[in-house]
mmCIF file of the N, C-alpha and C atoms, coordinates in Angstrom:
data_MODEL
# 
_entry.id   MODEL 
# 
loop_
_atom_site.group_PDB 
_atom_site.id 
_atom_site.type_symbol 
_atom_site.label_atom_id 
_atom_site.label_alt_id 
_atom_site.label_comp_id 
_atom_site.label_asym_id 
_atom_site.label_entity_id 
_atom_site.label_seq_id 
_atom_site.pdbx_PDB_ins_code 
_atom_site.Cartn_x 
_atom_site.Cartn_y 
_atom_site.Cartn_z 
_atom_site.occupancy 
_atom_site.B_iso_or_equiv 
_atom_site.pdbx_formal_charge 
_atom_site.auth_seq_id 
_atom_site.auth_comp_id 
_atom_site.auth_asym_id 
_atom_site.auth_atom_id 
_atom_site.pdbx_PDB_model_num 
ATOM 1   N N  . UNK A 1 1  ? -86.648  -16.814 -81.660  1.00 0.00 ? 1  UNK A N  1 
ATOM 2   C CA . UNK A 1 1  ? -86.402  -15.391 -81.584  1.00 0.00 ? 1  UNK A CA 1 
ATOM 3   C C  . UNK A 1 1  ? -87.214  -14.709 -82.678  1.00 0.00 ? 1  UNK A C  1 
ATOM 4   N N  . UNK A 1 2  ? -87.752  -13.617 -82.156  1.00 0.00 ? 2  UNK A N  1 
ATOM 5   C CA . UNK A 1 2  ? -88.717  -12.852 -83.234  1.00 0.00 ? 2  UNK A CA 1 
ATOM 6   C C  . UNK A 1 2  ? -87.916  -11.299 -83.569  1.00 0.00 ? 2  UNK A C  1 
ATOM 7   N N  . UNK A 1 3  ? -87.576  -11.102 -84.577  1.00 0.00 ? 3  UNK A N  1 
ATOM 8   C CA . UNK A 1 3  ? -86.971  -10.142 -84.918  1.00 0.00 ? 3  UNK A CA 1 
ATOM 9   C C  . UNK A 1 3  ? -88.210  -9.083  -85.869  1.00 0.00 ? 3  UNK A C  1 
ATOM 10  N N  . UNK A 1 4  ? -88.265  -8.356  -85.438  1.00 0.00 ? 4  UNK A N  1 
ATOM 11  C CA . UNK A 1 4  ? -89.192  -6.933  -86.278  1.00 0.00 ? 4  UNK A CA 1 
ATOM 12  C C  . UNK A 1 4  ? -88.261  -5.943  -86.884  1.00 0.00 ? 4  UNK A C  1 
ATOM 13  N N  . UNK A 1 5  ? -88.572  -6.254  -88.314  1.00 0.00 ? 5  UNK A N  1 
ATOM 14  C CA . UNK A 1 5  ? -87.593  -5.231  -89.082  1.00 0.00 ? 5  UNK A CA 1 
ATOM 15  C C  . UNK A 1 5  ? -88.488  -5.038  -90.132  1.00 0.00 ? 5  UNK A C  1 
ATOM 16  N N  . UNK A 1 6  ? -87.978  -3.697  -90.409  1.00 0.00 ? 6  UNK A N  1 
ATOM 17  C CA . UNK A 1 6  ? -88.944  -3.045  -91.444  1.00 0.00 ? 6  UNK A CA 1 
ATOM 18  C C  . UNK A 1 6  ? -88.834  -2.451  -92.855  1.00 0.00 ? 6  UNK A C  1 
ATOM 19  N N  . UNK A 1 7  ? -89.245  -2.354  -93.756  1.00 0.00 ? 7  UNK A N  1 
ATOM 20  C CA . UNK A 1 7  ? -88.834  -1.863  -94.943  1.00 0.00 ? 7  UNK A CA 1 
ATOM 21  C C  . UNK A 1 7  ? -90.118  -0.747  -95.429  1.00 0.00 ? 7  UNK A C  1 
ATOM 22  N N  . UNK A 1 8  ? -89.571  -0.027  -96.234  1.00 0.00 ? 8  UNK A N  1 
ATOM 23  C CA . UNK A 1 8  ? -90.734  1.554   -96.081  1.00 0.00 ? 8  UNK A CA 1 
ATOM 24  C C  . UNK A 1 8  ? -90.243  2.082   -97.089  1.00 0.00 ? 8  UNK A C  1 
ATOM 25  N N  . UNK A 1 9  ? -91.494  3.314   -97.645  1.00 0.00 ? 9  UNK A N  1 
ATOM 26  C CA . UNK A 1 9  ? -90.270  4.513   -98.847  1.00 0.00 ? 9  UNK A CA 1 
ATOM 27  C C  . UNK A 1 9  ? -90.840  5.094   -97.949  1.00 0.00 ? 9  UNK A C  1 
ATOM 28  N N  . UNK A 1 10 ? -89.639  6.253   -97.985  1.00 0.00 ? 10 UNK A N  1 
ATOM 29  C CA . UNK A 1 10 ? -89.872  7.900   -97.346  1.00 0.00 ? 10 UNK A CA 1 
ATOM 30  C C  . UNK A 1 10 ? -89.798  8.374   -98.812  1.00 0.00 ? 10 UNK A C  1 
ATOM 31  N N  . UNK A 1 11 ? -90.268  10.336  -98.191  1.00 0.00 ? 11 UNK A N  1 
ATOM 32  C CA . UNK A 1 11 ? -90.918  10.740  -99.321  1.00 0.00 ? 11 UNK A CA 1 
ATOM 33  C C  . UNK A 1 11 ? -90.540  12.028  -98.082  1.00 0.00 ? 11 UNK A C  1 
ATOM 34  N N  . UNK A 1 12 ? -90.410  13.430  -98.692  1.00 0.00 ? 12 UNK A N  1 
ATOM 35  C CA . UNK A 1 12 ? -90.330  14.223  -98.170  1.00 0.00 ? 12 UNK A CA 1 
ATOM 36  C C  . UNK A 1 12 ? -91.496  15.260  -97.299  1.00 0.00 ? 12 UNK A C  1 
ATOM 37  N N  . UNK A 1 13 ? -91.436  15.659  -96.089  1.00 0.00 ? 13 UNK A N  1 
ATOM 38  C CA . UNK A 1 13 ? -92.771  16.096  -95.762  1.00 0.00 ? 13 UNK A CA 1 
ATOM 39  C C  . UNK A 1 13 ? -93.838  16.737  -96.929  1.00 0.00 ? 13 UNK A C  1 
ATOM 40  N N  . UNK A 1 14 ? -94.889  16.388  -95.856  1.00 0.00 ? 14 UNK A N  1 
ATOM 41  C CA . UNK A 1 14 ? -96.107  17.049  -96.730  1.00 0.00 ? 14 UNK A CA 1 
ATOM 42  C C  . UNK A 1 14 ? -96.661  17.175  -98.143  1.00 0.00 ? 14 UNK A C  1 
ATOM 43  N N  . UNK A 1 15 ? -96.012  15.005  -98.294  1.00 0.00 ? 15 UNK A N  1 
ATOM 44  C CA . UNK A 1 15 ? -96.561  14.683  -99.299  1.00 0.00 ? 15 UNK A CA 1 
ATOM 45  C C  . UNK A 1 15 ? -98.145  15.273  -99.482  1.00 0.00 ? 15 UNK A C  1 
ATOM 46  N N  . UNK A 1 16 ? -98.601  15.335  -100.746 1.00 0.00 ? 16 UNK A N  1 
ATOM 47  C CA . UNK A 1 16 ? -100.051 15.493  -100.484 1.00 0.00 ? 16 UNK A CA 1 
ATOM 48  C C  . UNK A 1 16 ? -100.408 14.278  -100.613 1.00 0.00 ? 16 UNK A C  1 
ATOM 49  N N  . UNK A 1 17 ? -101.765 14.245  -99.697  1.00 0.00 ? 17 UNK A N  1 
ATOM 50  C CA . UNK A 1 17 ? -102.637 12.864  -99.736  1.00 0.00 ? 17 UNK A CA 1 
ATOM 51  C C  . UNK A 1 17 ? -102.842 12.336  -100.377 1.00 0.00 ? 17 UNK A C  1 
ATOM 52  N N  . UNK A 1 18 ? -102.970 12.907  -101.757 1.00 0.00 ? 18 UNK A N  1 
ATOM 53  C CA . UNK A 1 18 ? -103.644 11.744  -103.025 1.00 0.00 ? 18 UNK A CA 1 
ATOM 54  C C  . UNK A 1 18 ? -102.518 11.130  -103.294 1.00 0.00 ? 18 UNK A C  1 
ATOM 55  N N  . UNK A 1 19 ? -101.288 11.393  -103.343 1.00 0.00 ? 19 UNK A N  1 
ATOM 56  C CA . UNK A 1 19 ? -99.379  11.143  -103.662 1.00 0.00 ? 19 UNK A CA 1 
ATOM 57  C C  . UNK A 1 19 ? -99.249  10.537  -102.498 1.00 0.00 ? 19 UNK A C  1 
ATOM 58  N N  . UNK A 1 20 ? -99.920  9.907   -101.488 1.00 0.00 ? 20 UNK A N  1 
ATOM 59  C CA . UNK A 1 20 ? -99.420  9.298   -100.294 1.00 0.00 ? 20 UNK A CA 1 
ATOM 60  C C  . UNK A 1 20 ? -100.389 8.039   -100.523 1.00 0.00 ? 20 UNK A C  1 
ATOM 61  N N  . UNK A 1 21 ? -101.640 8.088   -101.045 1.00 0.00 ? 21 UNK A N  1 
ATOM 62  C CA . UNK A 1 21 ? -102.568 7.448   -100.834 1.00 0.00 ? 21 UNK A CA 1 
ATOM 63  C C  . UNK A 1 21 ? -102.198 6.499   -102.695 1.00 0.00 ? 21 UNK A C  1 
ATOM 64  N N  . UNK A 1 22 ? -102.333 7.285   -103.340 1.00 0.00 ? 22 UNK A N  1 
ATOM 65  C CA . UNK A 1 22 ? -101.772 5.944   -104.326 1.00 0.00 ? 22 UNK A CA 1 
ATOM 66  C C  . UNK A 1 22 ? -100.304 5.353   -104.548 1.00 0.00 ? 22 UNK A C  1 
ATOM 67  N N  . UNK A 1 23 ? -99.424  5.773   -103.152 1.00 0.00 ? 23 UNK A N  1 
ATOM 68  C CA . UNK A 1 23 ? -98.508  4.737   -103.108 1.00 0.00 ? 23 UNK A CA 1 
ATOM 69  C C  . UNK A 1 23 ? -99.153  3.669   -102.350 1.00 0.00 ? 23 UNK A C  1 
ATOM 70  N N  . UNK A 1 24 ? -99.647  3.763   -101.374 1.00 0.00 ? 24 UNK A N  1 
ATOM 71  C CA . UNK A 1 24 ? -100.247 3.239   -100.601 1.00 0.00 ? 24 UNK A CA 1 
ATOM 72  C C  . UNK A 1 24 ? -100.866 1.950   -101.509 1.00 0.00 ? 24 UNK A C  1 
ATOM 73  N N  . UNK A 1 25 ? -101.792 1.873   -102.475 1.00 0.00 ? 25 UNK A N  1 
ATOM 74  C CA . UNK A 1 25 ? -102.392 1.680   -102.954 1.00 0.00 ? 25 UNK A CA 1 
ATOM 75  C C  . UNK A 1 25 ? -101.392 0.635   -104.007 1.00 0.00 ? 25 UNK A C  1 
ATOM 76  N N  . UNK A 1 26 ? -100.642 0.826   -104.477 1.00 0.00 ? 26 UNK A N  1 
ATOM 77  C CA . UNK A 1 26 ? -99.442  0.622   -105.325 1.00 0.00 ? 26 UNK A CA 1 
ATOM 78  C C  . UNK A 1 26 ? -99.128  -0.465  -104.593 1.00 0.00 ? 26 UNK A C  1 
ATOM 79  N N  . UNK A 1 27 ? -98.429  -0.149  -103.426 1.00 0.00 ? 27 UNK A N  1 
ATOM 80  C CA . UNK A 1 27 ? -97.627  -0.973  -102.419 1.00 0.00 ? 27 UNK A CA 1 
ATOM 81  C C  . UNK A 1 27 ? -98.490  -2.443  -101.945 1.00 0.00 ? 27 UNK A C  1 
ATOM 82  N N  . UNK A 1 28 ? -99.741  -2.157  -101.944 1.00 0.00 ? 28 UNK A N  1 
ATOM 83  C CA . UNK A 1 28 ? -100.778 -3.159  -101.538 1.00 0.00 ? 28 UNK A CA 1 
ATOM 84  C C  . UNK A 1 28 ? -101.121 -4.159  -102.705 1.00 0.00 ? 28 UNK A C  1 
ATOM 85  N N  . UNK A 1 29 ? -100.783 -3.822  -103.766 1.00 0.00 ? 29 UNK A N  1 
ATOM 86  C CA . UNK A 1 29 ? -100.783 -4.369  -105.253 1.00 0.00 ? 29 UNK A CA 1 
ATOM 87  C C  . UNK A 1 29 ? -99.692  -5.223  -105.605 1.00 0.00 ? 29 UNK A C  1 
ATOM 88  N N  . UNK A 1 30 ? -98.713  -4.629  -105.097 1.00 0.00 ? 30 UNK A N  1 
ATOM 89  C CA . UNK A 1 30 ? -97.562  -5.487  -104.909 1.00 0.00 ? 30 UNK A CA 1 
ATOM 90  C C  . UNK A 1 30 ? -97.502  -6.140  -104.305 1.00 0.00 ? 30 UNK A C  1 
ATOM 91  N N  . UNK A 1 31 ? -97.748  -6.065  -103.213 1.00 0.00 ? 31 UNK A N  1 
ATOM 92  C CA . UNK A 1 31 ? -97.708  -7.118  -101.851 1.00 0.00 ? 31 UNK A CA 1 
ATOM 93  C C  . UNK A 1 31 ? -98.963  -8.448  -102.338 1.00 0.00 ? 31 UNK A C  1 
ATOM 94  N N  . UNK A 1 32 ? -99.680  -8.192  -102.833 1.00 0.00 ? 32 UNK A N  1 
ATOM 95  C CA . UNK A 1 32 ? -100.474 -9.247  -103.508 1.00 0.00 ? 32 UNK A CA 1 
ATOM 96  C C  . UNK A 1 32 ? -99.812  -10.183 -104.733 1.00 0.00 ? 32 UNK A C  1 
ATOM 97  N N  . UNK A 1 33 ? -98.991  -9.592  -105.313 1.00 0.00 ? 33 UNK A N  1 
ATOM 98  C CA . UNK A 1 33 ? -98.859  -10.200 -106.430 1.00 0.00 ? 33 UNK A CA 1 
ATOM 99  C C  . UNK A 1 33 ? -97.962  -11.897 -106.297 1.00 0.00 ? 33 UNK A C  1 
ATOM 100 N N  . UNK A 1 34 ? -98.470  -12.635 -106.368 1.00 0.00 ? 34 UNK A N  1 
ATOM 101 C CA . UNK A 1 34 ? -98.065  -14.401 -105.811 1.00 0.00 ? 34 UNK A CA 1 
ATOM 102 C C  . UNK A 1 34 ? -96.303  -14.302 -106.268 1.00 0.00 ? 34 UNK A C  1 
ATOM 103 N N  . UNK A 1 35 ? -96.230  -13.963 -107.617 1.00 0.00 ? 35 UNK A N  1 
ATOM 104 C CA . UNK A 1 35 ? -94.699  -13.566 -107.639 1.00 0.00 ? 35 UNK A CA 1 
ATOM 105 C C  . UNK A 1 35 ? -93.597  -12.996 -106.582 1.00 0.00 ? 35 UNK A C  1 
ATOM 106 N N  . UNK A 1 36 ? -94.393  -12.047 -106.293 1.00 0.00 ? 36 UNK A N  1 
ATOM 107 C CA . UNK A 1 36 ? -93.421  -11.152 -105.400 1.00 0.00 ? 36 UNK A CA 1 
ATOM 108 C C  . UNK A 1 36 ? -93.459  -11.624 -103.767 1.00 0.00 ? 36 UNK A C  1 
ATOM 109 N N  . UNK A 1 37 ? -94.775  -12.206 -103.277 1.00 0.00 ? 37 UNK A N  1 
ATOM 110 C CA . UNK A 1 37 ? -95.186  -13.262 -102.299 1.00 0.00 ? 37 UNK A CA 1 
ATOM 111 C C  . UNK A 1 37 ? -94.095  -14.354 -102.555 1.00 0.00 ? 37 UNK A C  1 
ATOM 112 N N  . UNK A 1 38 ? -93.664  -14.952 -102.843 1.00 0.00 ? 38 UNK A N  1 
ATOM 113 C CA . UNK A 1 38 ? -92.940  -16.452 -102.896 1.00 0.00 ? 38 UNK A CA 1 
ATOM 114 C C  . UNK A 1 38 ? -91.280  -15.662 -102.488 1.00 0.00 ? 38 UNK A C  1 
ATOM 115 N N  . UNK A 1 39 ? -90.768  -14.410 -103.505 1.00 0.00 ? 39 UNK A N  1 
ATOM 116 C CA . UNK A 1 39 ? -89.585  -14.078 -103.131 1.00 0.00 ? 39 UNK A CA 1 
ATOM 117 C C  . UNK A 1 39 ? -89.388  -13.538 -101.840 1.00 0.00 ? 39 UNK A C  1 
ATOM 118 N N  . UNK A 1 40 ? -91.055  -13.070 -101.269 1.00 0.00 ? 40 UNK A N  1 
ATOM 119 C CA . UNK A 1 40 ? -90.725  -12.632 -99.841  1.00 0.00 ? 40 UNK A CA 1 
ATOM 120 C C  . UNK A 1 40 ? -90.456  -13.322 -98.917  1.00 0.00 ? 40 UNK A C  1 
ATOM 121 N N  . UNK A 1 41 ? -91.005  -14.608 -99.068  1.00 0.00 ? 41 UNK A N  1 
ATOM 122 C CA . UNK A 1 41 ? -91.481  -15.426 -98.231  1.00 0.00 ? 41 UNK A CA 1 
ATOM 123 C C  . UNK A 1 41 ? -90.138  -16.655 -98.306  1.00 0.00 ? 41 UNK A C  1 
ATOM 124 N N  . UNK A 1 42 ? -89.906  -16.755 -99.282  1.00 0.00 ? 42 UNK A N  1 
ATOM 125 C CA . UNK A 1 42 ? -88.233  -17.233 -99.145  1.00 0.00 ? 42 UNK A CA 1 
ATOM 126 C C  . UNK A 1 42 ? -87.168  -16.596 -98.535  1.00 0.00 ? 42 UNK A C  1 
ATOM 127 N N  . UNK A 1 43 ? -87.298  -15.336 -98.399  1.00 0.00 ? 43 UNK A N  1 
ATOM 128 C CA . UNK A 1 43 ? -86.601  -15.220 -97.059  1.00 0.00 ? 43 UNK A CA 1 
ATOM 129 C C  . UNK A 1 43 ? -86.848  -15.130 -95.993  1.00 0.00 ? 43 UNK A C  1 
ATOM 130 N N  . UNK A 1 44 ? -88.164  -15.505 -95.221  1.00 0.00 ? 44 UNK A N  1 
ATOM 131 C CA . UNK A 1 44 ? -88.741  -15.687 -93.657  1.00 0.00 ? 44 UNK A CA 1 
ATOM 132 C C  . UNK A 1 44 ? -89.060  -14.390 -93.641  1.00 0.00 ? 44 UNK A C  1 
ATOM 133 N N  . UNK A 1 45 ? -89.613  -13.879 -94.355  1.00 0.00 ? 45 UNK A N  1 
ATOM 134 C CA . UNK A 1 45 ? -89.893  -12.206 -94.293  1.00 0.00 ? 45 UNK A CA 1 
ATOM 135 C C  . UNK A 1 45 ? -91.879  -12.779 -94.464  1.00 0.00 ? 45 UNK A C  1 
ATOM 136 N N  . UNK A 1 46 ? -92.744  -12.159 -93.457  1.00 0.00 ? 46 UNK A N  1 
ATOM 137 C CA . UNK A 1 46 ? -94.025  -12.211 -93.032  1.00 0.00 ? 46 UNK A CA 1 
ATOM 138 C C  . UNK A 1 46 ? -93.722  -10.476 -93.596  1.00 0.00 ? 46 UNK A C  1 
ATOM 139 N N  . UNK A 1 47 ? -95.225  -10.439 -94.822  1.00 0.00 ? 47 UNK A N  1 
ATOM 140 C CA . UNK A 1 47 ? -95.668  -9.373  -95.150  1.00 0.00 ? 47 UNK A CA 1 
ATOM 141 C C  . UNK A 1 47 ? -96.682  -8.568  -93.813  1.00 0.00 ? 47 UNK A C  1 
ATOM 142 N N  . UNK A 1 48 ? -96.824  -7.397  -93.504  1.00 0.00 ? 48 UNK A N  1 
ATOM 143 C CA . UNK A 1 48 ? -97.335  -6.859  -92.667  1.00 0.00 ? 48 UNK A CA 1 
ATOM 144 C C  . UNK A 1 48 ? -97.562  -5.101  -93.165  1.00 0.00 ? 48 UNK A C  1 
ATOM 145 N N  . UNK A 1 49 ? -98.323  -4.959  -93.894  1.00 0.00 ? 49 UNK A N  1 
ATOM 146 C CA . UNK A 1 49 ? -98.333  -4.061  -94.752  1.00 0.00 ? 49 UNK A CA 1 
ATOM 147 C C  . UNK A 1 49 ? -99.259  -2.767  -93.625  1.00 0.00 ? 49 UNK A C  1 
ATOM 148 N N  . UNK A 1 50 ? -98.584  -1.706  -93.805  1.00 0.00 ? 50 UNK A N  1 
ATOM 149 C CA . UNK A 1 50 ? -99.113  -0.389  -92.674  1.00 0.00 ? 50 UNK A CA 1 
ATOM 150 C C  . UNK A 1 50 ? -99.194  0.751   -93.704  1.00 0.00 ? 50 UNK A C  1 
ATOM 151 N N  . UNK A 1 51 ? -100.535 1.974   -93.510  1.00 0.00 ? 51 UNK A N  1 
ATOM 152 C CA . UNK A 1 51 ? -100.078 2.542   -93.811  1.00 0.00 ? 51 UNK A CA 1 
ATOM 153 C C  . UNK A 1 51 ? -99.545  3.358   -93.220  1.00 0.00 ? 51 UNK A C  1 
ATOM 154 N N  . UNK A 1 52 ? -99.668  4.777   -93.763  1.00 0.00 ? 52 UNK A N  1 
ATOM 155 C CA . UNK A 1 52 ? -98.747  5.934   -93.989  1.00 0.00 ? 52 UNK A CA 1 
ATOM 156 C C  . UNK A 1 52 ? -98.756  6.707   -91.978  1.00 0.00 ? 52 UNK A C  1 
ATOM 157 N N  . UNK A 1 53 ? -100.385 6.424   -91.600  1.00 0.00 ? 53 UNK A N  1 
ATOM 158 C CA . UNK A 1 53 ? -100.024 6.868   -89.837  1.00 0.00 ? 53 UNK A CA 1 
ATOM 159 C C  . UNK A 1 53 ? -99.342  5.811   -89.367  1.00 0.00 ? 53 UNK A C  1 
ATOM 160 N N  . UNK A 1 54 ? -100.015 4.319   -89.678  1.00 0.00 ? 54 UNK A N  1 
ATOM 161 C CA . UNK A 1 54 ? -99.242  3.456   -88.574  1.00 0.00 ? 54 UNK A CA 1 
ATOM 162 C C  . UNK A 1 54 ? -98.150  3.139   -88.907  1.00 0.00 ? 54 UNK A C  1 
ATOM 163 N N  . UNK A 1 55 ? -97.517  3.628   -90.029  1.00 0.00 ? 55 UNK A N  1 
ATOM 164 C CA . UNK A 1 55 ? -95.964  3.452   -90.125  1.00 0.00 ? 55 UNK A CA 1 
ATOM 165 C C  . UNK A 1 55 ? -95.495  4.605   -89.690  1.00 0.00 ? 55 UNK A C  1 
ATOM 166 N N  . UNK A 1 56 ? -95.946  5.561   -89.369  1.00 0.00 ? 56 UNK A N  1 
ATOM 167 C CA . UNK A 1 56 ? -95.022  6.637   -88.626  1.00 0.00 ? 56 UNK A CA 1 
ATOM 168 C C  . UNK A 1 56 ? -95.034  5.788   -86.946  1.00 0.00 ? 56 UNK A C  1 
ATOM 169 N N  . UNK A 1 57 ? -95.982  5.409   -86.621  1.00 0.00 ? 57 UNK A N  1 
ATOM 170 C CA . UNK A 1 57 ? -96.097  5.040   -85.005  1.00 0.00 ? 57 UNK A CA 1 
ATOM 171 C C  . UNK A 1 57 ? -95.056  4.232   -84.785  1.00 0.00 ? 57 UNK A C  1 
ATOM 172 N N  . UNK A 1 58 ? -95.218  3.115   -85.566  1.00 0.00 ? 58 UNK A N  1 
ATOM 173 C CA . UNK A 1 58 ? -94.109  2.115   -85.736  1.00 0.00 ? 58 UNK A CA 1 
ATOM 174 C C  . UNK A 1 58 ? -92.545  2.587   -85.764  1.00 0.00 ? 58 UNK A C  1 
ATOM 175 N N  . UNK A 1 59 ? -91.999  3.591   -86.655  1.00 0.00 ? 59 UNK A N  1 
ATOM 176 C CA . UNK A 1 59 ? -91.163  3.830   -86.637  1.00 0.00 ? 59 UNK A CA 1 
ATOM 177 C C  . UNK A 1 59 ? -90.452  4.699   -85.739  1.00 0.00 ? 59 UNK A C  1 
ATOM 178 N N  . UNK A 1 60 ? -91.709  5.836   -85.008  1.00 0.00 ? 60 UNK A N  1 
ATOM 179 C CA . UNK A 1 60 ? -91.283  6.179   -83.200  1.00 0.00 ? 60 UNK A CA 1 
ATOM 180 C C  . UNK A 1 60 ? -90.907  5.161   -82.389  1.00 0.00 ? 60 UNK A C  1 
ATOM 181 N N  . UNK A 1 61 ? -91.905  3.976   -82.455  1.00 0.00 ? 61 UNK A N  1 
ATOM 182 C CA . UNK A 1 61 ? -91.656  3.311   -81.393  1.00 0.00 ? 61 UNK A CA 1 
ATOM 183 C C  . UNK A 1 61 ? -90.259  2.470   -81.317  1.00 0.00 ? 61 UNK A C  1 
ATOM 184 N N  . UNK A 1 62 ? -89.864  2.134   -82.452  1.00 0.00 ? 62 UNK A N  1 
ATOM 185 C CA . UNK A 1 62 ? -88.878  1.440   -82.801  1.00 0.00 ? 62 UNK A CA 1 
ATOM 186 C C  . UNK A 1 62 ? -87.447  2.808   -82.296  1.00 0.00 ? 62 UNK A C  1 
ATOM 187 N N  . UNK A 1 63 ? -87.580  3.964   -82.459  1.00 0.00 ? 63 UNK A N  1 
ATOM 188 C CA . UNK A 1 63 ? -86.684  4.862   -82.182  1.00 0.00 ? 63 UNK A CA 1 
ATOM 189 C C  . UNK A 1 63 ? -86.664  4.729   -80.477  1.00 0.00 ? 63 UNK A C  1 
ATOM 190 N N  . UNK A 1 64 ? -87.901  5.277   -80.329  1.00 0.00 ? 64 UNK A N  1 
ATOM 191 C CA . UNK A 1 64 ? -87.387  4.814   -78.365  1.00 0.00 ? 64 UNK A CA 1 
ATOM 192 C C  . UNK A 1 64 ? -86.867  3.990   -77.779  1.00 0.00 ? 64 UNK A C  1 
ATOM 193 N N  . UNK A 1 65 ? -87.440  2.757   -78.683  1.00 0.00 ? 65 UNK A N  1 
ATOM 194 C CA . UNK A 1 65 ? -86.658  1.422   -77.758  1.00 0.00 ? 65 UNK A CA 1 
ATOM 195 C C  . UNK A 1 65 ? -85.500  1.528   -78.228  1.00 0.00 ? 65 UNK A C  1 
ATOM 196 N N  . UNK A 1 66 ? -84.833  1.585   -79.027  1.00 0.00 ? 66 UNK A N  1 
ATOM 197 C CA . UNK A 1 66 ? -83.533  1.685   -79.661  1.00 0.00 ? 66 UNK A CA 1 
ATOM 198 C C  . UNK A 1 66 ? -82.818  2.825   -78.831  1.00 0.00 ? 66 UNK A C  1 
ATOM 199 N N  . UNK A 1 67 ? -83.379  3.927   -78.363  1.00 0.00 ? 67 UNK A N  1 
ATOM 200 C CA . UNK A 1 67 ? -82.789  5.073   -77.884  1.00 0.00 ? 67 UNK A CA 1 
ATOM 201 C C  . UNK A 1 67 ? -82.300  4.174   -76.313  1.00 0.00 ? 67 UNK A C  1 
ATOM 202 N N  . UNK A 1 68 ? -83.596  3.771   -75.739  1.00 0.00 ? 68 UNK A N  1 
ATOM 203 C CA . UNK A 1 68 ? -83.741  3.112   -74.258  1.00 0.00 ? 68 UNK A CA 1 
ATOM 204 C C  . UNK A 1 68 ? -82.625  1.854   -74.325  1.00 0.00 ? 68 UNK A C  1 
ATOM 205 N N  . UNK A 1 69 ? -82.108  1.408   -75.509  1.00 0.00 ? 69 UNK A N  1 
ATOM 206 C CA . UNK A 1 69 ? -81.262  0.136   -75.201  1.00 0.00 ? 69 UNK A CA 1 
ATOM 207 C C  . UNK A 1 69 ? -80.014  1.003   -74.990  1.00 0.00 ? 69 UNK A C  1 
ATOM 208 N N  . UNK A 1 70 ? -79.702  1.742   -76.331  1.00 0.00 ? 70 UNK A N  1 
ATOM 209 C CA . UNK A 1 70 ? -78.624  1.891   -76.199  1.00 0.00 ? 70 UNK A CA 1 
ATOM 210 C C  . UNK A 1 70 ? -78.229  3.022   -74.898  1.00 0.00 ? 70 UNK A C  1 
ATOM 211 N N  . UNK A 1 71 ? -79.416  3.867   -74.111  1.00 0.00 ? 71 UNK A N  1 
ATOM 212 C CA . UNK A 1 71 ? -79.101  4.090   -72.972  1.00 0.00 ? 71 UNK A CA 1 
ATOM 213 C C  . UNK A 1 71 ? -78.752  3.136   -71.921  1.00 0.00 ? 71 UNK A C  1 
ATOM 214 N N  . UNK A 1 72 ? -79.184  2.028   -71.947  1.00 0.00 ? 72 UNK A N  1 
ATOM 215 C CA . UNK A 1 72 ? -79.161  1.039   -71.451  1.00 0.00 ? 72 UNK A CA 1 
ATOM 216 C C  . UNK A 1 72 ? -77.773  0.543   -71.050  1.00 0.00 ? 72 UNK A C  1 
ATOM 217 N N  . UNK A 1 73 ? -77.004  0.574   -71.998  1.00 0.00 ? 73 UNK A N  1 
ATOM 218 C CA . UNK A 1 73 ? -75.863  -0.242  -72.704  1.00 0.00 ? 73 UNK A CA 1 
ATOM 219 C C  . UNK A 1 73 ? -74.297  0.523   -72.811  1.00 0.00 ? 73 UNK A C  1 
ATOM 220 N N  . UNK A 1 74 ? -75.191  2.008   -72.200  1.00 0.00 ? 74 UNK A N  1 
ATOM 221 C CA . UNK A 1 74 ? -73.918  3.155   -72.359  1.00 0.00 ? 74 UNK A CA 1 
ATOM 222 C C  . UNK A 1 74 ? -73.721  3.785   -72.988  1.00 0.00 ? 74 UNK A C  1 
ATOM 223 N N  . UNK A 1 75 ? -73.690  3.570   -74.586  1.00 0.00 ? 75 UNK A N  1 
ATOM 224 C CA . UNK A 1 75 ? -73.908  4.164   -75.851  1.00 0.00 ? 75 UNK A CA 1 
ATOM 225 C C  . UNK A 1 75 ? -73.892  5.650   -75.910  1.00 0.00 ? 75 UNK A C  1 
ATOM 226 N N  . UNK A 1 76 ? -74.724  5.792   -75.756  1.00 0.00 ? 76 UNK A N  1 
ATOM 227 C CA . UNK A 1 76 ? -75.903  7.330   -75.060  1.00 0.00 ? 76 UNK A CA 1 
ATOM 228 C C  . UNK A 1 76 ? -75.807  7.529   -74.114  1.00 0.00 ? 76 UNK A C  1 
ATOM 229 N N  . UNK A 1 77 ? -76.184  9.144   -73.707  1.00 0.00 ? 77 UNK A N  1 
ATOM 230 C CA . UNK A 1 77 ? -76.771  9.246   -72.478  1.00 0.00 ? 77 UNK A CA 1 
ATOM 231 C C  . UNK A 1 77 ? -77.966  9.858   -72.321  1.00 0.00 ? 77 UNK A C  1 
# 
């Protein structure tokens, strides 16, 4: 079973770019660091690092299907 789950900072609209772009930047620094690699990776967590558009896409898409199950399921209508 493949489970996709995600972890992210939000930040309030209309960050400006340079404040979006050196988290960005930050976050990719981290994700390198062999330290912080070993604690990820001990928990079956695969790094997959996005930025700032394709984590908005990601996180639509993840809303529809979630919307479409739980229509699915009754939940919703």
């Amino acid at each position: 079973m493949v489970v996709t789950k995600f972890r992210g900072i939000a930040g309030p609209k209309n960050v400006p770019p340079a404040v979006a772009q050196m988290w960005e930047q930050a976050i990719q620094r981290v994700l390198a660091v062999p330290e912080y690699q070993k604690v990820y990776k001990s928990d079956n967590l695969i790094p997959a690092y996005r930025n700032q558009k394709d984590s908005r896409e990601l996180t639509a898409e993840v809303a529809k299907s979630l919307a479409t199950s739980l229509r699915e399921l009754g939940i919703i209508k």
